[in-house]
N, C-alpha and C positions, 0 to 999 in steps of 0.2 A: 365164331370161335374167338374166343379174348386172348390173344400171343402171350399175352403178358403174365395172366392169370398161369398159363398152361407150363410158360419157361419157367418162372418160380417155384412150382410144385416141382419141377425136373430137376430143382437145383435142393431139393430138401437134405437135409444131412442129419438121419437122428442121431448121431454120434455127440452133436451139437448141442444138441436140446437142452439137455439137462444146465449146462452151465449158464446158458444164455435165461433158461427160466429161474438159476440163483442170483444172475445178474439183475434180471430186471424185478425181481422181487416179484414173483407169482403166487406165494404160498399167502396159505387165509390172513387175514389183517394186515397184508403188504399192498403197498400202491399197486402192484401191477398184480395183485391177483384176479386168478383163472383164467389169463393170458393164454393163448397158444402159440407153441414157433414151430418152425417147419426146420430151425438149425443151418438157417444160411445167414454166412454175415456180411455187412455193411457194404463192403466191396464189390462183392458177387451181385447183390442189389442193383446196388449203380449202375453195374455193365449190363444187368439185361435190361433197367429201363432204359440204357441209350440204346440198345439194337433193337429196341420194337415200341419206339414212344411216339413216332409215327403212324404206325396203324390202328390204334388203340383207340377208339371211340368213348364220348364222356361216356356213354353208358359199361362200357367195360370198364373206365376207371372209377366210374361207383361202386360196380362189382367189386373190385379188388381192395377198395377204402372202407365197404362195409364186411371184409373176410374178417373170419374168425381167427384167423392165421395174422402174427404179428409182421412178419416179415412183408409178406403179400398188402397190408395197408398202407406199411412203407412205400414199398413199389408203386403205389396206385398215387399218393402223392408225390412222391419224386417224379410219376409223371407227367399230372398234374400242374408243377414246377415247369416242366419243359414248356405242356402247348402254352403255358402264360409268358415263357418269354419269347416263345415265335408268334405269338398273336396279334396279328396284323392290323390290329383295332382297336381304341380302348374299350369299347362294350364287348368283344369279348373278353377280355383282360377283365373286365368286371366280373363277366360271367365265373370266373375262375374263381377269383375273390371270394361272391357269395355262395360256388361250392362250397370251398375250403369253411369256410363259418359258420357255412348249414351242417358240418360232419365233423363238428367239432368232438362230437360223446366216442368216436371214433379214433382220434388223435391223442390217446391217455396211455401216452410213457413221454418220460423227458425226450427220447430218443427220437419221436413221432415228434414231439412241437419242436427243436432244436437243430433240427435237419431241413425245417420244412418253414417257417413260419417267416422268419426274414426273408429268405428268397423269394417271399412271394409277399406276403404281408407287408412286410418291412419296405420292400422295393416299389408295391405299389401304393406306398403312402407318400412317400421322400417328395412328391410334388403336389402333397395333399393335407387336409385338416386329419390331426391325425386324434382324434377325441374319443375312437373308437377302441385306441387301446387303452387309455385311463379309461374306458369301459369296462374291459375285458382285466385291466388286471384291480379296480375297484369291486365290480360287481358279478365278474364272473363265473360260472353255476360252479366251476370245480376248478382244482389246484392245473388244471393242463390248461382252461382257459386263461387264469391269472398267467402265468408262465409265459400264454403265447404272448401276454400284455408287456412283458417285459422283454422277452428275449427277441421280439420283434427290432426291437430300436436298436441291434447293432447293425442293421442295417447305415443308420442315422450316424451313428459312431464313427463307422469304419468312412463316413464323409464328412468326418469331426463334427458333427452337429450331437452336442452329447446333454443340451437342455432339459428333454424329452427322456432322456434315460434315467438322469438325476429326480426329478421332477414323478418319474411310475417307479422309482427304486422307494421314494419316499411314503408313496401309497401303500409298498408293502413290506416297510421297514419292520416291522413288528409282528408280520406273519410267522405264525407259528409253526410251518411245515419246512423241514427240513430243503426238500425241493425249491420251493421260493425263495427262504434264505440261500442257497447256492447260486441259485439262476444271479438273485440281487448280486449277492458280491462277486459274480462273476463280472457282469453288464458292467457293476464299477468299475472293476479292474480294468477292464477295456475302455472305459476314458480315463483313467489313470494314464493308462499307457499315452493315450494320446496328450493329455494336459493334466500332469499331475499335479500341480496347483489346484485347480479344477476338483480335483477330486479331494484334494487335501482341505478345501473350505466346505465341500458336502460333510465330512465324516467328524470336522471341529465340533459341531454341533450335535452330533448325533451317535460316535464311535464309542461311548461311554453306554447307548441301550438300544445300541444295534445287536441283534442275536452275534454271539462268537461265531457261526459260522460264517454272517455273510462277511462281517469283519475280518477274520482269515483271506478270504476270498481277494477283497479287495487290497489287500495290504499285503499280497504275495509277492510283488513286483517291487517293493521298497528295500532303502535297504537294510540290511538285518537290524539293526541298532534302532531306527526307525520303528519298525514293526513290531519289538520288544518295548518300545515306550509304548504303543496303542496298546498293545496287550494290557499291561500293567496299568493303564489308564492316566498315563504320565505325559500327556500331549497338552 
């Protein structure tokens, strides 16, 4: 019996639906089309993977990672997320790892890589070669893998190591999907925050044919007068 499987479906709300499928863009030619929700949000999530992320065997969290249900794949990596950080070993810590990157066709909403990817990706690189996400955000198969290439390193950030951010922000400076440019100027923005110098010699060179959005992104945090000269291209 999968707990976890079973409380999610308990928690369905289709009152919900409808909006959560204009949010994530489900209709034909949107990124999240043919998506399913069950209309539980984000919160209610959380709470039932912490009251049953114990019992939950990988094979039940495959179950739930490969549902058709958006929400339920949530839950299956937020669990996921758990046993990798009570795993008392690093080969199982790996074993987590090469889940998560075997069910990647499975992780396709921002919502699914950005919840999920640093707490796990992110955390278990910070003492490692990390080549694997200038992998993922150079060559890989779709915009959720590029995404987890980036949004992975504010793991890395948020322990002021923002090399590694700058350096995959630059790989997909010129991406053309709306998504990637947001993730990029977001990931700026968060070493901005931390050494805005830092961020202000990345964008010298580059804030004149960086997409406007990621450039927004990153220059949210300036202050106003500032961020009206990048616009303008007066830097």
């Amino acid at each position: 019996m999968n707990t976890l499987l079973i409380k999610m479906l308990s928690h369905a709300n289709p009152a919900q639906i409808p909006g959560l499928m204009r949010f994530f863009k489900t209709s034909p030619g949107q990124y999240g089309e043919g998506d399913k929700f069950l209309g539980i949000k984000v919160p209610v999530t959380r709470e039932v993977v912490k009251q049953c992320w114990k019992e939950v065997s990988p094979a039940e969290i495959e179950e739930c990672v490969n549902s058709e249900f958006h929400e339920v794949r949530l839950a299956g990596l937020l669990a996921l997320i758990q046993k990798f950080n009570h795993c008392k070993d690093t080969l199982a810590q790996q074993e987590c790892i090469d889940f998560y990157l075997a069910h990647t066709e499975k992780i396709n909403n921002w919502d699914l890589v950005d919840l999920t990817c640093y707490p796990l990706v992110g955390e278990w690189l910070l003492d490692k070669d990390r080549t694997l996400l200038y992998e993922l955000a150079q060559n890989g198969k779709t915009i959720w893998e590029q995404r987890i290439g980036i949004v992975s390193t504010m793991t890395f950030v948020r322990k002021g190591q923002l090399e590694d951010t700058f350096a995959i922000a630059d790989i997909l400076l010129h991406h053309q999907h709306d998504l990637i440019q947001k993730a990029n100027g977001w990931l700026l923005r968060e070493c901005g925050k931390r050494n805005k110098a830092a961020l202000e010699t990345f964008l010298a060179t580059r804030y004149k044919t960086m997409s406007r959005t990621s450039l927004r992104y990153a220059i949210e945090k300036f202050p106003e007068e500032e961020r009206k000269s990048y616009l303008r291209g007066e830097r």
